[in-house]
N, CA, C and O atoms as a GROMACS GRO file, in nm:
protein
  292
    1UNK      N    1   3.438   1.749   3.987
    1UNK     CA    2   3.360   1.728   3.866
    1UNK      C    3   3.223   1.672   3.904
    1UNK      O    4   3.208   1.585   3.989
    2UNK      N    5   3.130   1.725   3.837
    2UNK     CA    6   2.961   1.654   3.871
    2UNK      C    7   2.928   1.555   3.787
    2UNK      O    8   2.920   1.541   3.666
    3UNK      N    9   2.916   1.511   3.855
    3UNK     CA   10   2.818   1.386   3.806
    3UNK      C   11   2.723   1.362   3.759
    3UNK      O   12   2.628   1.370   3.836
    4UNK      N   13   2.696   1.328   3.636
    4UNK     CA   14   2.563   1.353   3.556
    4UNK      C   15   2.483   1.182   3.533
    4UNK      O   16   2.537   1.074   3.556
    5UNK      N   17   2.370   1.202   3.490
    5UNK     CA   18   2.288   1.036   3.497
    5UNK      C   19   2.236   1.050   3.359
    5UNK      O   20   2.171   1.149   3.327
    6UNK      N   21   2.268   0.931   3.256
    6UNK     CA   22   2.207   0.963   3.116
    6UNK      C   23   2.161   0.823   3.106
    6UNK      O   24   2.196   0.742   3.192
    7UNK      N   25   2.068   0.784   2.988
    7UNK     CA   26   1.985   0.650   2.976
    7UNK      C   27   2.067   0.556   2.869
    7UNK      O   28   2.119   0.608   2.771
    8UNK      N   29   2.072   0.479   2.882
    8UNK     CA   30   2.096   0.344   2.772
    8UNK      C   31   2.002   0.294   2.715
    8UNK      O   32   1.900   0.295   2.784
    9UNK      N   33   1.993   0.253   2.625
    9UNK     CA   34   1.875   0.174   2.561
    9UNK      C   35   2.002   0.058   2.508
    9UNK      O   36   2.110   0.099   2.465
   10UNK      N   37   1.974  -0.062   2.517
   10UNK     CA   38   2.096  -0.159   2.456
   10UNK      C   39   1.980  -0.270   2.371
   10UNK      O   40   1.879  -0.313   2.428
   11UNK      N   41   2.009  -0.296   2.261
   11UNK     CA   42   1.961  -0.394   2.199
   11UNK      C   43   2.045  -0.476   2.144
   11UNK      O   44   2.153  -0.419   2.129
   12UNK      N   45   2.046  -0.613   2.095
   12UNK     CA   46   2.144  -0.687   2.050
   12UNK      C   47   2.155  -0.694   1.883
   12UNK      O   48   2.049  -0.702   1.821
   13UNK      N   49   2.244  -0.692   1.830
   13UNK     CA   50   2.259  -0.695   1.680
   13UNK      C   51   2.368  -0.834   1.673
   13UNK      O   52   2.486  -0.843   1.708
   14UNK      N   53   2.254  -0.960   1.598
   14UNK     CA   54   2.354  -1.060   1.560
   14UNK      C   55   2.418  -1.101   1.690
   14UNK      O   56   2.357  -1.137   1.791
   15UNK      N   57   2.569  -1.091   1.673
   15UNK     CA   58   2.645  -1.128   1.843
   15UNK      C   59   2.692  -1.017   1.945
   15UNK      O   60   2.750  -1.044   2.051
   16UNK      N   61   2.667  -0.911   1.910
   16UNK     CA   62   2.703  -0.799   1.995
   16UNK      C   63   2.610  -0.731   2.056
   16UNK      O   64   2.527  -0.689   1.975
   17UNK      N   65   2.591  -0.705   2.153
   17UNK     CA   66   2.498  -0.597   2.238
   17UNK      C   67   2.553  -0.438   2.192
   17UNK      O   68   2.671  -0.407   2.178
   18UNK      N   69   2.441  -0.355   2.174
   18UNK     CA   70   2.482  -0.258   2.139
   18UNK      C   71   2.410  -0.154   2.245
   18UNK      O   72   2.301  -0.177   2.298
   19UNK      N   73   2.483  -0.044   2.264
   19UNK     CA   74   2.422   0.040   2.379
   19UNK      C   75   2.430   0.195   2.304
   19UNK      O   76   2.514   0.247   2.230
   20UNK      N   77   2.304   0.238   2.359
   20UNK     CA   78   2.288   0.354   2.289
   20UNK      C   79   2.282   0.498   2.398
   20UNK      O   80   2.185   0.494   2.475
   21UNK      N   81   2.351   0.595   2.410
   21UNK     CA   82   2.277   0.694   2.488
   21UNK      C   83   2.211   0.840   2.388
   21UNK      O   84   2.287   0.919   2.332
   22UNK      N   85   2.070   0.849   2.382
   22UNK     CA   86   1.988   0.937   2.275
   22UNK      C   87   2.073   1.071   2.335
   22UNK      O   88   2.147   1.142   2.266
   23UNK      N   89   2.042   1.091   2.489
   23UNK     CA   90   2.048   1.250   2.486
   23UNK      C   91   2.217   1.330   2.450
   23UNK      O   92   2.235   1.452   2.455
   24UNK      N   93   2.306   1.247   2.420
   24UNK     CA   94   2.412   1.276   2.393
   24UNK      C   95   2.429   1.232   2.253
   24UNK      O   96   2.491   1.312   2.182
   25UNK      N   97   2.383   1.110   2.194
   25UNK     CA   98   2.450   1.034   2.034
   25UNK      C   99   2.552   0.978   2.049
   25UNK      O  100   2.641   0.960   1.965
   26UNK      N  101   2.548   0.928   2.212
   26UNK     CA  102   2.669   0.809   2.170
   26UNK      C  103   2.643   0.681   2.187
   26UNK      O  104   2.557   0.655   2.272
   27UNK      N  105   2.698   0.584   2.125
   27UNK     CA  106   2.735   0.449   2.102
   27UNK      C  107   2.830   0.378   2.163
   27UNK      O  108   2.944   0.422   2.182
   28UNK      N  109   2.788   0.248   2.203
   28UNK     CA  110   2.893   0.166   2.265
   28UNK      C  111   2.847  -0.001   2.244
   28UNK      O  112   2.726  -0.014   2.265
   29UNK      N  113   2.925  -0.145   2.202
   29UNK     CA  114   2.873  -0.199   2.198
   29UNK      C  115   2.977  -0.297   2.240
   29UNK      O  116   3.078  -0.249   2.292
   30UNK      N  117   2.968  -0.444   2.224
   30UNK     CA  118   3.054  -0.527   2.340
   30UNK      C  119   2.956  -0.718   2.339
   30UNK      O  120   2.833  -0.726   2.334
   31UNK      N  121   3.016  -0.798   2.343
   31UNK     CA  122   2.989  -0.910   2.366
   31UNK      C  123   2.857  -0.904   2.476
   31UNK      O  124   2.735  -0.922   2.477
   32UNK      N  125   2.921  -0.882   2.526
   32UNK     CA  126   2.807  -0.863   2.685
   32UNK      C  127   2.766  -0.716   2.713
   32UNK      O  128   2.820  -0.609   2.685
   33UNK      N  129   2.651  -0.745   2.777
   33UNK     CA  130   2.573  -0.628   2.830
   33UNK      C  131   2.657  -0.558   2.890
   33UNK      O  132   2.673  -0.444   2.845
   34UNK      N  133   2.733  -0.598   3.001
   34UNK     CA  134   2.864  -0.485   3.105
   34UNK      C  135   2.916  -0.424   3.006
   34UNK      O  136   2.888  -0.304   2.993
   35UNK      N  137   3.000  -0.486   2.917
   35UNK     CA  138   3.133  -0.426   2.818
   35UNK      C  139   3.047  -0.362   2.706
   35UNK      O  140   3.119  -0.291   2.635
   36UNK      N  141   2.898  -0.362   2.658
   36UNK     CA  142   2.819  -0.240   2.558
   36UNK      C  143   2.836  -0.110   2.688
   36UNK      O  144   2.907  -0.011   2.666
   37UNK      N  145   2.793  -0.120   2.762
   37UNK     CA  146   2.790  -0.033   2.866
   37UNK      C  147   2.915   0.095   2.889
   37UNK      O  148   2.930   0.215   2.871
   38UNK      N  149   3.001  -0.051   2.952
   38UNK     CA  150   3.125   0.015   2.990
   38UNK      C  151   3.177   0.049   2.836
   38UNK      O  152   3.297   0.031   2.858
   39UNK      N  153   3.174   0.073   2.744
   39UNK     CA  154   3.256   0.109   2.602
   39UNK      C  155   3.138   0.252   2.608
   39UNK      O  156   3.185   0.366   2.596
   40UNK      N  157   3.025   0.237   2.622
   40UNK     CA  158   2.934   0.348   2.619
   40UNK      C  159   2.957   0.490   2.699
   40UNK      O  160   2.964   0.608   2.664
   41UNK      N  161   2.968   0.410   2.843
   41UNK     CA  162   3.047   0.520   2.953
   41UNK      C  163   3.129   0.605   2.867
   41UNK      O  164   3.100   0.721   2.839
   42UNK      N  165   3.291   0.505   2.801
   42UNK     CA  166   3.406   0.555   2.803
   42UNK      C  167   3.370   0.651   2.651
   42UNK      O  168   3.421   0.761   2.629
   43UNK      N  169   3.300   0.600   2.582
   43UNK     CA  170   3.267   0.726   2.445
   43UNK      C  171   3.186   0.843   2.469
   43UNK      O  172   3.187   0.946   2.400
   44UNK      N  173   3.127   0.824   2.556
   44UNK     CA  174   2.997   0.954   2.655
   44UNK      C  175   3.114   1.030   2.716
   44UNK      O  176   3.137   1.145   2.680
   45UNK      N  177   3.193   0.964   2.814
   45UNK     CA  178   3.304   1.071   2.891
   45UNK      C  179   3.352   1.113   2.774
   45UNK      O  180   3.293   1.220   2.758
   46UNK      N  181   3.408   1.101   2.700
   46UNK     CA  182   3.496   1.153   2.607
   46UNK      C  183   3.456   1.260   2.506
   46UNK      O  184   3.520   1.352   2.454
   47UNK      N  185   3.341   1.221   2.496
   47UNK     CA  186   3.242   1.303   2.373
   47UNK      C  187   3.222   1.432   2.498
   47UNK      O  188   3.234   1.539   2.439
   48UNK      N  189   3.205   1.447   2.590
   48UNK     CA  190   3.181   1.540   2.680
   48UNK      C  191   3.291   1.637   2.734
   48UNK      O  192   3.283   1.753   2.776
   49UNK      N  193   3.400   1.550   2.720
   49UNK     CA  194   3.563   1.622   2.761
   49UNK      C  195   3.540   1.752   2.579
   49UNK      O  196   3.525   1.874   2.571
   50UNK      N  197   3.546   1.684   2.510
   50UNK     CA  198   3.544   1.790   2.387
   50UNK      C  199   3.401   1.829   2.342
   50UNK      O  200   3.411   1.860   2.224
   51UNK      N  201   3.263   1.844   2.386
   51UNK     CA  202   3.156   1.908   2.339
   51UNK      C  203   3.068   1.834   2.489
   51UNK      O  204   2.995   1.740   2.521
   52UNK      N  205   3.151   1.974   2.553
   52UNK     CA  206   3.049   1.960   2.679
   52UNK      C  207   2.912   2.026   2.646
   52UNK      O  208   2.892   2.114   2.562
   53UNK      N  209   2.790   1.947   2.754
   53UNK     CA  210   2.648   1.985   2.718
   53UNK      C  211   2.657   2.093   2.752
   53UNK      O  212   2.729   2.140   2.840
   54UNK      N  213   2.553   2.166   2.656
   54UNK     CA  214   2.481   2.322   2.705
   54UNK      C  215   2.376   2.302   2.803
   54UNK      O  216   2.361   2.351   2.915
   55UNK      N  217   2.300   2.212   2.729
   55UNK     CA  218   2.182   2.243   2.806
   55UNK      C  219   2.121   2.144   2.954
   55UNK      O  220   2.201   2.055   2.982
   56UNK      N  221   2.043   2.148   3.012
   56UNK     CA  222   2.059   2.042   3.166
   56UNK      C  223   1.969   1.926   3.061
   56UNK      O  224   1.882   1.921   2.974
   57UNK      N  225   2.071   1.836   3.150
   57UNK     CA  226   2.027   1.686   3.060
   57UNK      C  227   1.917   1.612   3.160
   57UNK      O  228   1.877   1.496   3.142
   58UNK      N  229   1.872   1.708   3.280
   58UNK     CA  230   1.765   1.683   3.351
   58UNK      C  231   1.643   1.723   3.287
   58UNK      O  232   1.529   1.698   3.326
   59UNK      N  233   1.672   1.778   3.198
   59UNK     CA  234   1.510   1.804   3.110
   59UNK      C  235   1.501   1.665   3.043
   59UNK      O  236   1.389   1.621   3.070
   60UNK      N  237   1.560   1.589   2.979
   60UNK     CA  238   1.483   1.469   2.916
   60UNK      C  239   1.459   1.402   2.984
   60UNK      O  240   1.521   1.396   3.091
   61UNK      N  241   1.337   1.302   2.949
   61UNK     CA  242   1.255   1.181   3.026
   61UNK      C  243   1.279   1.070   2.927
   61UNK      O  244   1.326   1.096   2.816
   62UNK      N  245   1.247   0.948   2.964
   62UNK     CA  246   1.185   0.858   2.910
   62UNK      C  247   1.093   0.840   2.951
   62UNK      O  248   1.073   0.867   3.069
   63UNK      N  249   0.980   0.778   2.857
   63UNK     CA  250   0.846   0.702   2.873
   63UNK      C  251   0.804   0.609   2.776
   63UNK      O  252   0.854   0.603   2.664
   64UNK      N  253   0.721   0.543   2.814
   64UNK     CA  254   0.674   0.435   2.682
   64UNK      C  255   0.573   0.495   2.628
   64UNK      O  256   0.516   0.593   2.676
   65UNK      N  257   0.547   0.442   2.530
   65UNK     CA  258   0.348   0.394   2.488
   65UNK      C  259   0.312   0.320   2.387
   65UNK      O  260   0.408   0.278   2.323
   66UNK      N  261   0.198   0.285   2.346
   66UNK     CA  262   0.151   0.183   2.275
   66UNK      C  263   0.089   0.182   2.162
   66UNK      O  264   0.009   0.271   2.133
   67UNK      N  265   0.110   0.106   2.099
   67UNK     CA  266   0.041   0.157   1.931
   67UNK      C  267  -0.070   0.034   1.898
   67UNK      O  268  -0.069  -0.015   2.010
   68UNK      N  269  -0.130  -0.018   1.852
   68UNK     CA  270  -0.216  -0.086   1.782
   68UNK      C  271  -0.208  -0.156   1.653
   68UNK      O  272  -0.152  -0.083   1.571
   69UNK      N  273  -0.243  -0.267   1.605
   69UNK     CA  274  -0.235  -0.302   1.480
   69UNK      C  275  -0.099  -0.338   1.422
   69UNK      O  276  -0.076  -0.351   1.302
   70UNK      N  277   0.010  -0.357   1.543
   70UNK     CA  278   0.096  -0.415   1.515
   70UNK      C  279   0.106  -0.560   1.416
   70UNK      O  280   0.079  -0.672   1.459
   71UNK      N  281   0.140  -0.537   1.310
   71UNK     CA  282   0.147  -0.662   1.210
   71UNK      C  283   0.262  -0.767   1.236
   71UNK      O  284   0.364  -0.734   1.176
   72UNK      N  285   0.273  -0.874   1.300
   72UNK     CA  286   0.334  -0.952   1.304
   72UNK      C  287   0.426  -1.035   1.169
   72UNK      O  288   0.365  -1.080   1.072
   73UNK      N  289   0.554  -1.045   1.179
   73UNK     CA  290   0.627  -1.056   1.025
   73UNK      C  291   0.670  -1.219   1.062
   73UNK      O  292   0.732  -1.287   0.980
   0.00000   0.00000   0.00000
């Protein structure tokens, strides 16, 4: 089986860390950063066992950038 590399983005909500992977739509979240992760892994493998990708998940990037006039609340 190959091995594929996908991104997390994890932000915290309240008391839970939540982990996100965009190029698939899955979710995982957990007390701690490891266990958002590792719950993320185990819903990504799974979501993939029944709707494997079509397309190469080497085409997406991340990047940043910057906006202006950010209003402080």
């Amino acid at each position: 089986m190959q091995m594929q590399t996908f991104t997390a983005v994890i932000h915290k909500e309240e008391d839970l860390f939540v982990a996100e992977c965009s190029e698939v739509g899955t979710v995982g979240q957990g007390r701690t950063v490891e266990e958002a992760l590792a719950n993320l892994k185990e819903a990504t493998e799974l979501y993939l066992e029944e709707f494997p990708l079509k397309t190469n998940p080497e085409r997406a990037f991340v990047t940043t950038f910057e906006v202006t006039g950010v209003a402080k609340t």
